[in-house]
C-alpha positions as a Markdown table, in Angstrom:
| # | Residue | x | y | z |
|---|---|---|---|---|
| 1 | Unk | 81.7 | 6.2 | 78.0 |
| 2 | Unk | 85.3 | 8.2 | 77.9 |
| 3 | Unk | 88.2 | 6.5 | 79.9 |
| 4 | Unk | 91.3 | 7.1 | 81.1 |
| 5 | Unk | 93.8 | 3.9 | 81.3 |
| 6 | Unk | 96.1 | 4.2 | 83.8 |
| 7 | Unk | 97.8 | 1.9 | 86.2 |
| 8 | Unk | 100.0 | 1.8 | 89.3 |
| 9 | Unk | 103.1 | -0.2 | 88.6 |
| 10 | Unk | 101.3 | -2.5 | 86.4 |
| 11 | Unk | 98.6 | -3.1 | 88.0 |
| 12 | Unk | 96.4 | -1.4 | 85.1 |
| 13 | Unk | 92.2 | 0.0 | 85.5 |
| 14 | Unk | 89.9 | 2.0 | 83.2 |
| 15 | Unk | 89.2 | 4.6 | 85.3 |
| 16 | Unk | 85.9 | 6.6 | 84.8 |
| 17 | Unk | 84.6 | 9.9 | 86.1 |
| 18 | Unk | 81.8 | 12.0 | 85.7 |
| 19 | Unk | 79.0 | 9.7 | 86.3 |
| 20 | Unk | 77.0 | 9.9 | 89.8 |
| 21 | Unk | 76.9 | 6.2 | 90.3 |
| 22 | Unk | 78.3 | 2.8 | 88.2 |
| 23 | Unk | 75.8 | 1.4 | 85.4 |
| 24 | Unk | 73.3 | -1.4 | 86.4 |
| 25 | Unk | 75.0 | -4.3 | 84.5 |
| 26 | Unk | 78.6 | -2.7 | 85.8 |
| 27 | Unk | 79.4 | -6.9 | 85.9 |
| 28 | Unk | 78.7 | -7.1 | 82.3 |
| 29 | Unk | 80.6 | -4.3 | 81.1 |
| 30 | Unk | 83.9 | -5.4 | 83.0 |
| 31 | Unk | 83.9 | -8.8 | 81.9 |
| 32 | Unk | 83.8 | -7.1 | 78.3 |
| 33 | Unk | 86.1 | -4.3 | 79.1 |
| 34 | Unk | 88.7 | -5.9 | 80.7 |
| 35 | Unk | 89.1 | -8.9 | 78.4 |
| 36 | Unk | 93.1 | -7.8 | 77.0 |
| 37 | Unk | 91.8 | -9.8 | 73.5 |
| 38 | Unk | 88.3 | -8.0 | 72.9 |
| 39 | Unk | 88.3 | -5.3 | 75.4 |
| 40 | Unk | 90.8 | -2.3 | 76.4 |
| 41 | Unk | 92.2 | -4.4 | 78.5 |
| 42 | Unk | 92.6 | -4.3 | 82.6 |
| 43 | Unk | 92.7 | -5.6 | 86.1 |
| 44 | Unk | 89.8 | -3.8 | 86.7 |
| 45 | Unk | 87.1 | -0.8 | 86.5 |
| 46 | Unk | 87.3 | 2.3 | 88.9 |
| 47 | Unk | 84.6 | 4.7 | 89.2 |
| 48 | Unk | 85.3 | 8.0 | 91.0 |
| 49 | Unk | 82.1 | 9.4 | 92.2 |
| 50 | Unk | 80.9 | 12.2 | 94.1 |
| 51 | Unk | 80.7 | 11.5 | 98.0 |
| 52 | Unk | 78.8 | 13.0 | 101.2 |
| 53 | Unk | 81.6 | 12.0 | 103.4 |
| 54 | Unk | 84.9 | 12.6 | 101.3 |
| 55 | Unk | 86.0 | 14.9 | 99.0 |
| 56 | Unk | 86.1 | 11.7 | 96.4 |
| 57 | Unk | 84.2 | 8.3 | 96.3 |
| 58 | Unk | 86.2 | 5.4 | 94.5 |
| 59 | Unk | 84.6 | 2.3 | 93.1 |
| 60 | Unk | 86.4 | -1.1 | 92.2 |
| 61 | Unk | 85.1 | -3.4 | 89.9 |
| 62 | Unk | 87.4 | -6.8 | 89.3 |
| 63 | Unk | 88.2 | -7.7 | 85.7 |
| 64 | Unk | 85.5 | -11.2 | 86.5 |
| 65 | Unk | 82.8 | -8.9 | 87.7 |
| 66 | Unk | 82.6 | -8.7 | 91.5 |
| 67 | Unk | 83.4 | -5.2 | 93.5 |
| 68 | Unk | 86.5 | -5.1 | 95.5 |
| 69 | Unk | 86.3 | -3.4 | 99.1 |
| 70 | Unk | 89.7 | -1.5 | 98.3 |
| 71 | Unk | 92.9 | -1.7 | 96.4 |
| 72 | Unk | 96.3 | 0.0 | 97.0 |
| 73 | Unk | 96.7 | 0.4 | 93.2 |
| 74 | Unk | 93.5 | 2.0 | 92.4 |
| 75 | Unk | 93.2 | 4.9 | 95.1 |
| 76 | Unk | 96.5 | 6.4 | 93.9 |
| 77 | Unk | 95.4 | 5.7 | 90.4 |
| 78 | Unk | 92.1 | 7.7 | 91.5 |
| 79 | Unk | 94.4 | 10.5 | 93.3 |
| 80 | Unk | 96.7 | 11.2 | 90.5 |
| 81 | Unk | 93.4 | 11.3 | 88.4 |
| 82 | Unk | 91.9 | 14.3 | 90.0 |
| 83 | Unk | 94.7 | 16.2 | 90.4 |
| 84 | Unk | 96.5 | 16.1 | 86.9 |
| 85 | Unk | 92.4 | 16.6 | 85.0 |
| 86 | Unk | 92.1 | 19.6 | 87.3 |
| 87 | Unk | 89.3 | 18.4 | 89.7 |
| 88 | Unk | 91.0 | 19.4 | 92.7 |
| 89 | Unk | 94.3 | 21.5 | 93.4 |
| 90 | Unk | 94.8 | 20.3 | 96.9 |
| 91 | Unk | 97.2 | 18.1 | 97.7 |
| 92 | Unk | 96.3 | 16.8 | 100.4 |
| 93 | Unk | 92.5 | 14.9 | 100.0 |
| 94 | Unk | 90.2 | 12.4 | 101.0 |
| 95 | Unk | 88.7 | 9.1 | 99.1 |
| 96 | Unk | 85.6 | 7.4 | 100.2 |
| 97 | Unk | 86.3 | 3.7 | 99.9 |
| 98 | Unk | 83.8 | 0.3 | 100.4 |
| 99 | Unk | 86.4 | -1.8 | 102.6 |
| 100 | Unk | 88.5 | 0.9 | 104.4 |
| 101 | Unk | 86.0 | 3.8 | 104.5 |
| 102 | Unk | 87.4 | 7.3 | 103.9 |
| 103 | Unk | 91.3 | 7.4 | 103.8 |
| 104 | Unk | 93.0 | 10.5 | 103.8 |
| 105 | Unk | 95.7 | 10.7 | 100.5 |
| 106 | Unk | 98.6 | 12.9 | 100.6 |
| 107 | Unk | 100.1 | 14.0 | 97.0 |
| 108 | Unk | 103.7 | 15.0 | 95.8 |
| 109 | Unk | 103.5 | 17.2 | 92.7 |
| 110 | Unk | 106.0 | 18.1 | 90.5 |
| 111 | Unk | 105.4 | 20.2 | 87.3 |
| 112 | Unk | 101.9 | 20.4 | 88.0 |
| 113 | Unk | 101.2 | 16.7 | 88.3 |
| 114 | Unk | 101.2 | 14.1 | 90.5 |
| 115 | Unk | 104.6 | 12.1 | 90.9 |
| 116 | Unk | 103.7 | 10.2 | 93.8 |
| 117 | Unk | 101.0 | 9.1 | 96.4 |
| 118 | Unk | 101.1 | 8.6 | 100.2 |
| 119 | Unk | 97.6 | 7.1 | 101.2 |
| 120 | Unk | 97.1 | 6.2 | 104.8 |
| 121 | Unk | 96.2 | 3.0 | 104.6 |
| 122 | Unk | 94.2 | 2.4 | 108.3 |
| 123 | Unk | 94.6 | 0.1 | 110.9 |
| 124 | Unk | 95.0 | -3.5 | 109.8 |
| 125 | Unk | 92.4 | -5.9 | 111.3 |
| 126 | Unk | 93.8 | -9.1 | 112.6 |
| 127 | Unk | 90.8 | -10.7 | 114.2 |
| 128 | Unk | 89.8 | -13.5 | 112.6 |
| 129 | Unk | 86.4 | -13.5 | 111.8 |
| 130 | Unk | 86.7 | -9.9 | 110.8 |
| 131 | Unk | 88.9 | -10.2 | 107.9 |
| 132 | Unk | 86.7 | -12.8 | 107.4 |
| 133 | Unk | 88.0 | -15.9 | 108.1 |
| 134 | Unk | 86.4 | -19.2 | 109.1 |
| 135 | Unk | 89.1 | -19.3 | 112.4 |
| 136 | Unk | 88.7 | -17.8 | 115.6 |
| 137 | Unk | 91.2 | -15.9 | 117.4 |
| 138 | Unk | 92.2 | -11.8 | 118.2 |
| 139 | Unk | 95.1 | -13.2 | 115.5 |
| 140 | Unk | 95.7 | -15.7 | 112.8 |
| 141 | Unk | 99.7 | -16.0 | 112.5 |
| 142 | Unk | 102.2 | -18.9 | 110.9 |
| 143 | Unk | 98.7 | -21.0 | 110.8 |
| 144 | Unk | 99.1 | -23.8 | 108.7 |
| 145 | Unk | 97.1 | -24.8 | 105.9 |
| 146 | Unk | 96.4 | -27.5 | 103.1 |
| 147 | Unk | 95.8 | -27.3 | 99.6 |
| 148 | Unk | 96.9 | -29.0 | 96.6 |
| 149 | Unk | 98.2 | -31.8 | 98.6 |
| 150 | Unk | 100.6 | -29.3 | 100.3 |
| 151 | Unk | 101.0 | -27.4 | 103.4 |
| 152 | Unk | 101.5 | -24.1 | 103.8 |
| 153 | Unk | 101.6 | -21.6 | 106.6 |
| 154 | Unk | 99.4 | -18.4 | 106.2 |
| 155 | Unk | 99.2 | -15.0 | 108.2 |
| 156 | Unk | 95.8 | -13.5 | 108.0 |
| 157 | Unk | 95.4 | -9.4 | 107.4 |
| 158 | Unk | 92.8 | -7.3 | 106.1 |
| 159 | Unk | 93.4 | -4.0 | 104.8 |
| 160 | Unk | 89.7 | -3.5 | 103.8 |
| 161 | Unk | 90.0 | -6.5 | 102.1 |
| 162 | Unk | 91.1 | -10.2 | 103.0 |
| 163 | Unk | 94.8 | -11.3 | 102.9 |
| 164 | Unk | 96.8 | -14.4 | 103.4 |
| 165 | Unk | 100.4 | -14.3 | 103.4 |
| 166 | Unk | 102.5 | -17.2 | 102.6 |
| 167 | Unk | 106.5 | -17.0 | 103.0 |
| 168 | Unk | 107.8 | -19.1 | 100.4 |
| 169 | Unk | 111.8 | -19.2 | 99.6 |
| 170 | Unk | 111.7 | -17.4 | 96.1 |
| 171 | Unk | 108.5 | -15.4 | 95.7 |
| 172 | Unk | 110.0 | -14.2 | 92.0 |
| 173 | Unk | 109.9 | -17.4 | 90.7 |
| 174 | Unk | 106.9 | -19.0 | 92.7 |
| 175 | Unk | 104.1 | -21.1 | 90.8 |
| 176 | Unk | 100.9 | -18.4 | 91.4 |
| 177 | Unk | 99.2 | -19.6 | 88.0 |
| 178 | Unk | 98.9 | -23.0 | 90.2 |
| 179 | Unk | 98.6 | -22.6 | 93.7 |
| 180 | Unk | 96.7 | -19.7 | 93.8 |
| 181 | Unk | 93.4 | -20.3 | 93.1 |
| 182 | Unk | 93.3 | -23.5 | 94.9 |
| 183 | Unk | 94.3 | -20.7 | 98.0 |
| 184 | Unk | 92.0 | -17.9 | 97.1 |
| 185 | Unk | 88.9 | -20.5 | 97.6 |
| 186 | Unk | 89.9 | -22.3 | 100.4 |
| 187 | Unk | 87.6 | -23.3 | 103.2 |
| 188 | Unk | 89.1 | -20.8 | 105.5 |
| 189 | Unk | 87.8 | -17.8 | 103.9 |
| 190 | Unk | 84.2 | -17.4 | 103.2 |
| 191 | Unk | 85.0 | -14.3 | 100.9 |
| 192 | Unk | 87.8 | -15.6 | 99.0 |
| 193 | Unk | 90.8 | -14.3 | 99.8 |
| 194 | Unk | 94.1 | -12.2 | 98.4 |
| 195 | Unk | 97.1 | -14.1 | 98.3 |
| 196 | Unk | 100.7 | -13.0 | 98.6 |
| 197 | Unk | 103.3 | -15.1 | 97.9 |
| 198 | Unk | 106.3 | -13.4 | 100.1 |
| 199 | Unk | 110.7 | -14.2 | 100.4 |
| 200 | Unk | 112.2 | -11.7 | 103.2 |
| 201 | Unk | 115.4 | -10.8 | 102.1 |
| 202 | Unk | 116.7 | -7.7 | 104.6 |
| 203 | Unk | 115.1 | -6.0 | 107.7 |
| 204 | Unk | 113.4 | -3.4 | 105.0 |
| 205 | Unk | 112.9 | -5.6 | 101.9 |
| 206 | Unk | 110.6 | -8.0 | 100.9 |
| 207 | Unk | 110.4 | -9.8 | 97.9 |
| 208 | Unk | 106.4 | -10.3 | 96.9 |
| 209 | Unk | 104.3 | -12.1 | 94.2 |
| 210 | Unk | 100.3 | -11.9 | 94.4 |
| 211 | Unk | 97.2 | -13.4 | 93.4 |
| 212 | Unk | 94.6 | -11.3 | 93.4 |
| 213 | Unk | 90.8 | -12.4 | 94.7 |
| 214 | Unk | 88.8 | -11.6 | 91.5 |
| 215 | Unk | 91.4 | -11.0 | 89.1 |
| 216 | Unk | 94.0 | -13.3 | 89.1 |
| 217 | Unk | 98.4 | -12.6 | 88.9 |
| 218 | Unk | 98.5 | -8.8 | 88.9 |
| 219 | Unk | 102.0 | -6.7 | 88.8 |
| 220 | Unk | 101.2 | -5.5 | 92.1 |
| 221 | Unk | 98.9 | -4.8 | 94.6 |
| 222 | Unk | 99.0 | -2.0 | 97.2 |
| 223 | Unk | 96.5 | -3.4 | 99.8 |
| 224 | Unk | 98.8 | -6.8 | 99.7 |
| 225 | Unk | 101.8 | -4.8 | 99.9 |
| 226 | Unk | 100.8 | -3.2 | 103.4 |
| 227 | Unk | 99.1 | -7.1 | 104.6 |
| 228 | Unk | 102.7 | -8.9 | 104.0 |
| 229 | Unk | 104.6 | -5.7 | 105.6 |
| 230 | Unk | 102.3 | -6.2 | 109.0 |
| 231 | Unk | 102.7 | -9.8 | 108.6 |
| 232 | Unk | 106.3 | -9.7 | 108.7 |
| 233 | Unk | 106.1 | -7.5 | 111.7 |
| 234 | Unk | 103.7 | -10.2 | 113.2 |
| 235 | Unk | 106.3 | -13.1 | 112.9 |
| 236 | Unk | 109.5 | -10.6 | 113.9 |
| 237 | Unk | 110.6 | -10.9 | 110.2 |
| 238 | Unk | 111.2 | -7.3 | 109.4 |
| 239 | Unk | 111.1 | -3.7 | 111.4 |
| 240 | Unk | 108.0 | -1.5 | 110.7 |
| 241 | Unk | 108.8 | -0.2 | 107.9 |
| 242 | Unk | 110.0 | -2.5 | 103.9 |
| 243 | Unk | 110.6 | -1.6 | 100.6 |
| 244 | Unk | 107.9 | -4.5 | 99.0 |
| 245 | Unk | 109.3 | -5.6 | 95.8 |
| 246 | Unk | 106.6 | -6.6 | 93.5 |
| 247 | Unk | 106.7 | -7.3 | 89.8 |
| 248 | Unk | 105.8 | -3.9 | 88.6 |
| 249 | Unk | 108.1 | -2.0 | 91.0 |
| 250 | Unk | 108.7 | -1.2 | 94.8 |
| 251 | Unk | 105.8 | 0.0 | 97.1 |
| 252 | Unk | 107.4 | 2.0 | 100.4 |
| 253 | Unk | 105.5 | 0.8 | 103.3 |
| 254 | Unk | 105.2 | 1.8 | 107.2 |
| 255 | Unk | 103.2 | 0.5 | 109.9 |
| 256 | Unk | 103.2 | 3.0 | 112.4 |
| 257 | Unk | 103.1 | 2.1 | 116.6 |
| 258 | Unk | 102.2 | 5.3 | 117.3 |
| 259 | Unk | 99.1 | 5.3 | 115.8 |
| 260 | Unk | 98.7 | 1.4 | 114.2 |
| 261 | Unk | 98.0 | 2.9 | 110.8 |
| 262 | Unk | 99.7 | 1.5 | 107.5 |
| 263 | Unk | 100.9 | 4.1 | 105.5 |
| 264 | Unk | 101.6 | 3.2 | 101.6 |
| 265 | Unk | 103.9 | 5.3 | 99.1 |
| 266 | Unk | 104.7 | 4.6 | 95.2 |
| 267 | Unk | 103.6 | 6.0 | 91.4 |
| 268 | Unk | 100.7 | 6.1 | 89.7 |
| 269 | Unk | 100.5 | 6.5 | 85.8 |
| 270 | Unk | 98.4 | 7.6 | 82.4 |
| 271 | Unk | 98.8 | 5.4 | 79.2 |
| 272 | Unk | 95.8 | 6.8 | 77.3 |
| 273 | Unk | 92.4 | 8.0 | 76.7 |
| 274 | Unk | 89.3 | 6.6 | 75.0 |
| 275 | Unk | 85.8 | 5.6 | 74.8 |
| 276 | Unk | 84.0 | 2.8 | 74.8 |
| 277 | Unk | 80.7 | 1.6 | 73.6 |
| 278 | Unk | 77.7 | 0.9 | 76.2 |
């Protein structure tokens, strides 16, 4: 199966197209894929498929197997993708997508490719068993909880995927390799959850570290990008709109009032091309 590596500001996917739906054993193959020591190497597998109700159809696959409902990360990946191999010449499209449904992607070309990606996020959900969490309540905000014999405080978001965000007072330099998986499988959240690792340091910047549910520390992630921007909003931190700083680089993020959407805006690139064996 030819690939295409690619990644958005480090957070890095073998990205395939061409097929109308993932193989049967897609677990299998991104456990082996994704291994960086006997594989190509990745945070994950994304399949861009034909759809009925968008002009694209995007499919994540986590680097330990499971499907992801959406990522940030991916869905400009998957823009830029079809756009630069010639699939489409608009710029402005659609992607079908498990957690979020179809979200409308506006691209900036320059030179014939893509140089950057807007993707209207949605509407963050706030209720608490939606996102899912274990907690009632039309919003989960500055809640504590324990783990590890500590306590934290957590603000629940989903962005077609779950979200915890956790203000800590340097993000950069915080433990993740530690406290996050004893977070991602805590009691409260009966899917797992993402965890972002946040330090406000200005009305529109944010310093952010994440684990990822399924995949560990990543460089960044787009979906936990727009949760810890509407958290900070929730607990009068920061205005609507942040520059997120995250490992890889700086996400641009807005959460409109006039129409509750997230908005998300930042790179996407190519590395290489392969193929790898079934």
């Amino acid at each position: 199966m030819e690939f295409t590596k690619m990644h958005g500001m480090g957070n890095d996917f073998l990205v395939f197209f061409g097929q109308q739906q993932v193989p049967e054993n897609v677990s299998e193959l991104a456990i082996k894929w994704c291994n960086r020591h006997f594989g190509a190497g990745g945070d994950g597998l994304v399949f861009i498929l034909p759809s009925e109700r968008a002009d694209f159809r995007m499919v994540i696959i986590n680097s330990d197997g499971t499907e992801a409902e959406q990522c940030g990360n991916a869905i400009r990946c998957a823009a830029k993708y079809v756009y630069d191999f010639g699939h489409t010449n608009k710029e402005e499209i659609t992607i079908e997508t498990l957690g979020a449904g179809v979200q409308p992607v506006s691209l900036t070309v320059e030179g014939g490719k893509v140089k950057s990606v807007r993707v209207d996020m949605g509407e963050p959900v706030l209720e608490g068993r939606s996102i899912p969490t274990t907690l009632e309540g039309d919003s989960i905000i500055n809640k504590p909880i324990e783990a590890g014999g500590r306590e934290f405080h957590f603000t629940a978001v989903s962005m077609g995927n779950p979200h915890a965000v956790i203000y800590v007072d340097d993000a950069p330099h915080f433990d993740l390799a530690y406290w996050g998986p004893l977070l991602e499988t805590h009691a409260y959240f009966p899917r797992k959850v993402n965890v972002e690792f946040a330090t406000v340091t200005g009305k529109d910047r944010i310093e952010m570290r994440v684990w990822e549910r399924g995949a560990g520390p990543t460089l960044a992630c787009g979906t936990g990008a727009c949760a810890t921007l509407v958290s900070s909003v929730l607990n009068g931190l920061t205005g609507r709109s942040a520059w997120i700083g995250l490992q890889g680089g700086d996400l641009y993020i807005e959460w409109k009032e006039e129409d509750n959407r997230v908005y998300m805006t930042g790179p996407a690139d190519i590395v290489y091309q392969g193929s790898l064996q079934v």
